[in-house]
Biopython code that builds the backbone (N, CA, C, O; Angstrom):
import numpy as np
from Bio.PDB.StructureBuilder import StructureBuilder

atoms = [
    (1, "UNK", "N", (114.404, 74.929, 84.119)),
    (1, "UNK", "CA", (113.339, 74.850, 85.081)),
    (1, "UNK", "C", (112.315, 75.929, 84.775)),
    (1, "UNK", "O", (112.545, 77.136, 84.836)),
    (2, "UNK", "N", (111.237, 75.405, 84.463)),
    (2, "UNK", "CA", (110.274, 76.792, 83.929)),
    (2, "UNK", "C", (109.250, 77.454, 85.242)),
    (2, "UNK", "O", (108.264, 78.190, 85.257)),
    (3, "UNK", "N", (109.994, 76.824, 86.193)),
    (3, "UNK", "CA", (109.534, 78.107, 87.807)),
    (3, "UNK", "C", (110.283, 79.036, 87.946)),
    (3, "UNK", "O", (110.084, 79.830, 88.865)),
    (4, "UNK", "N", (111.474, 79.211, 86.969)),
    (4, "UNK", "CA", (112.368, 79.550, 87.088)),
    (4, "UNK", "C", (111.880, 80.788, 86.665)),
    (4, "UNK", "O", (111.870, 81.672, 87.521)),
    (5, "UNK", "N", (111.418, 81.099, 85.392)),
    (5, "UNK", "CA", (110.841, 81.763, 84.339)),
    (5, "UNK", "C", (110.396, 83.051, 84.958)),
    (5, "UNK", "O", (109.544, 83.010, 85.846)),
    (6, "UNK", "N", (110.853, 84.078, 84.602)),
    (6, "UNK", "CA", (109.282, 85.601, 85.690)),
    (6, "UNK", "C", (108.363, 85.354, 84.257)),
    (6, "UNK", "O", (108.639, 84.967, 83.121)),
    (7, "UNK", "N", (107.495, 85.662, 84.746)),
    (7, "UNK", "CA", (106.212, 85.540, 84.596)),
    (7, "UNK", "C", (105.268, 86.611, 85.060)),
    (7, "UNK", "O", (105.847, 87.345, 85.861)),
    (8, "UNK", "N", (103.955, 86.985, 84.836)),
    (8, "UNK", "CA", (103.132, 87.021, 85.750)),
    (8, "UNK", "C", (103.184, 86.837, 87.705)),
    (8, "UNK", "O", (102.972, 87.745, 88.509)),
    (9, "UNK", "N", (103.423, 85.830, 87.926)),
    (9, "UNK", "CA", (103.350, 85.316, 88.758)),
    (9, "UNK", "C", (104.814, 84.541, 89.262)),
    (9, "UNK", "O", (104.811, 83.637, 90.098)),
    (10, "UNK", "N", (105.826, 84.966, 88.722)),
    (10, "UNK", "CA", (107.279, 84.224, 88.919)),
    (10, "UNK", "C", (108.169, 85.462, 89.423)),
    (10, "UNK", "O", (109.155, 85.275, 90.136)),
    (11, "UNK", "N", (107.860, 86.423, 89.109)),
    (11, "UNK", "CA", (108.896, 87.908, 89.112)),
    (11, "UNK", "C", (109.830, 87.241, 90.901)),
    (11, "UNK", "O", (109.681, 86.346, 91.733)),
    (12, "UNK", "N", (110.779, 88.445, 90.616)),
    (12, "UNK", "CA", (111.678, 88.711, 92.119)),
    (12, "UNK", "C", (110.862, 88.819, 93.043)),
    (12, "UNK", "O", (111.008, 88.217, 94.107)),
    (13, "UNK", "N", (109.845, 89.622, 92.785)),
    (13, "UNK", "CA", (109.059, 90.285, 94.076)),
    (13, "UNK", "C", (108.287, 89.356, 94.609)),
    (13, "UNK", "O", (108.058, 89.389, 95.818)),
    (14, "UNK", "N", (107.622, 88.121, 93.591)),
    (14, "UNK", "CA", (107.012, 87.062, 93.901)),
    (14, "UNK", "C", (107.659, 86.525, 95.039)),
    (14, "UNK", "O", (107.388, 86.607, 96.237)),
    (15, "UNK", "N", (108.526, 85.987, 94.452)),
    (15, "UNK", "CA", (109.582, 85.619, 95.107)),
    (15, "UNK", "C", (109.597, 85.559, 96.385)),
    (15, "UNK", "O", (109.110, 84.896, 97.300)),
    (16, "UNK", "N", (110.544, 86.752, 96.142)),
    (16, "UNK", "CA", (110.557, 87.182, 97.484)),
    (16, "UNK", "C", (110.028, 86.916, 99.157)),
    (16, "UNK", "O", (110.466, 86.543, 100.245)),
    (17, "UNK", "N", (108.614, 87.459, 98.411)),
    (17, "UNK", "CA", (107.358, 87.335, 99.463)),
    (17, "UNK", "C", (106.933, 86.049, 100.023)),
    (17, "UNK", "O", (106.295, 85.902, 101.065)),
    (18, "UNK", "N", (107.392, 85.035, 99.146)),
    (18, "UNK", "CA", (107.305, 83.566, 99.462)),
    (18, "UNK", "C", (108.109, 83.371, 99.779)),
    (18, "UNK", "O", (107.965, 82.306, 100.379)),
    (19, "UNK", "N", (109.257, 83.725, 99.852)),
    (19, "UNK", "CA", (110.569, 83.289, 100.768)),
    (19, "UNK", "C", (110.270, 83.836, 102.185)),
    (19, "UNK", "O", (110.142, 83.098, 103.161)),
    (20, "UNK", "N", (110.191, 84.897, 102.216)),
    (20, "UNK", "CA", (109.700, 85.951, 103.744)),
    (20, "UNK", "C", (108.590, 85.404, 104.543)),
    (20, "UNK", "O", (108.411, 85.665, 105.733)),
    (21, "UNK", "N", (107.429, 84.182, 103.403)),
    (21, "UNK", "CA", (106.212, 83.751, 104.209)),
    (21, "UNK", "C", (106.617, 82.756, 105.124)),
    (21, "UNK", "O", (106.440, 82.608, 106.333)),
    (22, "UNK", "N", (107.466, 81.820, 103.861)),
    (22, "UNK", "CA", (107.975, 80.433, 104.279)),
    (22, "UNK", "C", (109.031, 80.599, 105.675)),
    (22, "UNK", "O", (108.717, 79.881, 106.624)),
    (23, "UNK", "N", (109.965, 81.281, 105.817)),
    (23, "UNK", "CA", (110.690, 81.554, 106.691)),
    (23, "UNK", "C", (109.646, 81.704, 107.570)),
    (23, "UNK", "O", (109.303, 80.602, 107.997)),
    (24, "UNK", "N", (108.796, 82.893, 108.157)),
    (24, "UNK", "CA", (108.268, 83.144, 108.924)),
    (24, "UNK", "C", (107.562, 81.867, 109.622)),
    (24, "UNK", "O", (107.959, 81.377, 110.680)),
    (25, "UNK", "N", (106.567, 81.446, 108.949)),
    (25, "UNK", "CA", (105.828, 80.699, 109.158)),
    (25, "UNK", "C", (106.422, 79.006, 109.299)),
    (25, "UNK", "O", (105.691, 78.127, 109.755)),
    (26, "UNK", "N", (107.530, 78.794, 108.937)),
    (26, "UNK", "CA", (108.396, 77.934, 109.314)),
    (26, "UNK", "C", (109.300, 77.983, 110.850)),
    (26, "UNK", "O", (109.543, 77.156, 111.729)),
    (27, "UNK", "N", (109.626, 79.412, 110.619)),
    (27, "UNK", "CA", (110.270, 79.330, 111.868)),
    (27, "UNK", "C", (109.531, 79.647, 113.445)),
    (27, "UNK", "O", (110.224, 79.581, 114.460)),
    (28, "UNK", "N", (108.161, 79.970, 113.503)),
    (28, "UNK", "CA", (107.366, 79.711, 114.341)),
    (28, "UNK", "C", (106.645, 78.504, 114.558)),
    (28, "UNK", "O", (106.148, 78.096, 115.608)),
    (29, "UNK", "N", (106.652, 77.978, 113.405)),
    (29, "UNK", "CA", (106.108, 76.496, 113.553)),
    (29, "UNK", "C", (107.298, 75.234, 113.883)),
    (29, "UNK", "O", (106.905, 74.102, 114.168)),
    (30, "UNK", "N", (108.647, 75.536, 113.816)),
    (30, "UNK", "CA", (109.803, 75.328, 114.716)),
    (30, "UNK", "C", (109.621, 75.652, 116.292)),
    (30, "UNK", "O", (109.496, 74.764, 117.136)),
    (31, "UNK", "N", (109.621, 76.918, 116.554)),
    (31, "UNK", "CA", (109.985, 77.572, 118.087)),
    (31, "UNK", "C", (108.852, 76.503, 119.139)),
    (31, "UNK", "O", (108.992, 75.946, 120.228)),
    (32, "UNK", "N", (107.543, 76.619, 117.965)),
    (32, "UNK", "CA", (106.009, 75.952, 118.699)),
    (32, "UNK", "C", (106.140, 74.532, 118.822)),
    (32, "UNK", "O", (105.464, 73.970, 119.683)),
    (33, "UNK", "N", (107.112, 73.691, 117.897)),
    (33, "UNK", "CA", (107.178, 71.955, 118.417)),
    (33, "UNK", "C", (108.566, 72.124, 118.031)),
    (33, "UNK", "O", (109.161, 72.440, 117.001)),
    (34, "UNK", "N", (108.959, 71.714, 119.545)),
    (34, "UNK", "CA", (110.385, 72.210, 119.583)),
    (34, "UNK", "C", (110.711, 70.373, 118.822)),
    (34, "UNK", "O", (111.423, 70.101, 117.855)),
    (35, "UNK", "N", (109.894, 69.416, 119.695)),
    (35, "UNK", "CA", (110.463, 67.860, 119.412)),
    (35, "UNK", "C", (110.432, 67.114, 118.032)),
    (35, "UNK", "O", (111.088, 66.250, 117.450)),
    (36, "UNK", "N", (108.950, 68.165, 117.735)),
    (36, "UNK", "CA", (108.538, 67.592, 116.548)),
    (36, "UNK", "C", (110.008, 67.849, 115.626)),
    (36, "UNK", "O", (110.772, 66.984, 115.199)),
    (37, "UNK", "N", (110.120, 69.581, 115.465)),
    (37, "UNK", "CA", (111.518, 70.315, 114.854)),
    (37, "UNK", "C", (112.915, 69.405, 114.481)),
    (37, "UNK", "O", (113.784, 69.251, 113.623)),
    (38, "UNK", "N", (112.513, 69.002, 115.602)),
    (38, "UNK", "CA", (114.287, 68.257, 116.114)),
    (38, "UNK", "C", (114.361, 67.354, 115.063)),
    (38, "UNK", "O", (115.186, 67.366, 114.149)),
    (39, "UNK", "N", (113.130, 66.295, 115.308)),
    (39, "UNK", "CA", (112.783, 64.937, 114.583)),
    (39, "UNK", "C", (113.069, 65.242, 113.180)),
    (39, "UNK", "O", (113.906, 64.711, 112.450)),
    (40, "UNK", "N", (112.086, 66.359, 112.871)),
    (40, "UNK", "CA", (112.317, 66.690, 111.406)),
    (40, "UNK", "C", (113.802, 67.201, 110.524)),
    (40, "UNK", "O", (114.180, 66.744, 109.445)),
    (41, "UNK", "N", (114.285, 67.971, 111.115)),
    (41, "UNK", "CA", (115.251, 68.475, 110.993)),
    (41, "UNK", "C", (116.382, 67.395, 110.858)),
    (41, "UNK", "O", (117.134, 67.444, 109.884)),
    (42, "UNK", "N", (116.531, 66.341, 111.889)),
    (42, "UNK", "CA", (117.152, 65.373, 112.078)),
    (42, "UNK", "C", (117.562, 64.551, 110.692)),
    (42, "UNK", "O", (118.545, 64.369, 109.974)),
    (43, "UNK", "N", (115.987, 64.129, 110.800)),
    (43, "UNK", "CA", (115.630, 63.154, 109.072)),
    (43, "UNK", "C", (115.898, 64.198, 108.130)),
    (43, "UNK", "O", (115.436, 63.813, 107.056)),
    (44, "UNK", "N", (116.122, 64.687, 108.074)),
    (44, "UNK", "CA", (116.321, 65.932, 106.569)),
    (44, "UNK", "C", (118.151, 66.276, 106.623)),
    (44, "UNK", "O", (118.810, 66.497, 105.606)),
    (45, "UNK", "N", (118.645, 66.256, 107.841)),
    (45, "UNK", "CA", (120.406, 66.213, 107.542)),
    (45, "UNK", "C", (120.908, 64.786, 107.569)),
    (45, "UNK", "O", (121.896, 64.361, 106.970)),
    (46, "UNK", "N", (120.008, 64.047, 108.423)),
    (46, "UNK", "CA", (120.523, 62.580, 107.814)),
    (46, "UNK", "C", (120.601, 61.969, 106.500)),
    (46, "UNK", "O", (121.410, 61.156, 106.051)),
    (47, "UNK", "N", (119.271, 62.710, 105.811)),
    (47, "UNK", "CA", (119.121, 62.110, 104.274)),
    (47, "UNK", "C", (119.820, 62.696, 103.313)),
    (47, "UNK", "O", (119.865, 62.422, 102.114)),
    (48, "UNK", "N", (120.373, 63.540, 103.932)),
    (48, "UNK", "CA", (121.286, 64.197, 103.325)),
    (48, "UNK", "C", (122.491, 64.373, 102.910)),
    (48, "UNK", "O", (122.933, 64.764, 101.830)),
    (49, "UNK", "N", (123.220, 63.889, 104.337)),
    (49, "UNK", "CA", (124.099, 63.453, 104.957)),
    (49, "UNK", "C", (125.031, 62.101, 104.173)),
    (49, "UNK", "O", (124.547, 61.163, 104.806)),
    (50, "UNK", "N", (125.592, 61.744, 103.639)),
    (50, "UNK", "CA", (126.240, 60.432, 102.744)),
    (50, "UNK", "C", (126.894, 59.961, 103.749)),
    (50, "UNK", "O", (127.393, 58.874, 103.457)),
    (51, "UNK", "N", (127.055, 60.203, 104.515)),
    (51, "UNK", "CA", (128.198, 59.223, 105.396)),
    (51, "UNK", "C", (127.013, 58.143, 106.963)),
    (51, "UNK", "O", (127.229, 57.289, 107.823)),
    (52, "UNK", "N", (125.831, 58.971, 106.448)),
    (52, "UNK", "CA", (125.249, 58.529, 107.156)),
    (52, "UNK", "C", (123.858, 58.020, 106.270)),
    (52, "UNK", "O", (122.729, 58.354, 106.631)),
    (53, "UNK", "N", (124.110, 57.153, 105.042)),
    (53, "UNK", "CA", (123.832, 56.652, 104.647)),
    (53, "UNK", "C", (123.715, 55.281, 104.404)),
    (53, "UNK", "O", (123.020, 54.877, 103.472)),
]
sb = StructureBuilder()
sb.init_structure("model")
sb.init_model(0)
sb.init_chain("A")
sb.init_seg("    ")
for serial, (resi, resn, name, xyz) in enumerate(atoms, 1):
    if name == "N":
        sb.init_residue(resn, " ", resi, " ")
    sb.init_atom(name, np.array(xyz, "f"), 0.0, 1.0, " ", f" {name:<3s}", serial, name[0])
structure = sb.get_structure()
């Protein structure tokens, strides 16, 4: 996988910081549509899910 790669622009620290954004900004945009959340969340362990396939 060449995202994989550090780089310029790939390092740990990159990283990192995009993990810390995504969380953040994911998990307030959760707390803020609680229904929407649900829905989504829902379809994403269902598709996931093999027995509920």
């Amino acid at each position: 996988m060449p995202w994989l790669h550090p780089g310029p622009l790939g390092g740990t620290t990159v990283r990192d910081g995009v993990e810390q954004g995504v969380r953040e900004h994911l998990g307030s945009w959760l707390d803020r549509h609680p229904e929407r959340a649900a829905a989504t969340i829902g379809r994403i362990t269902r598709d996931t899910d093999p027995d509920e396939r």
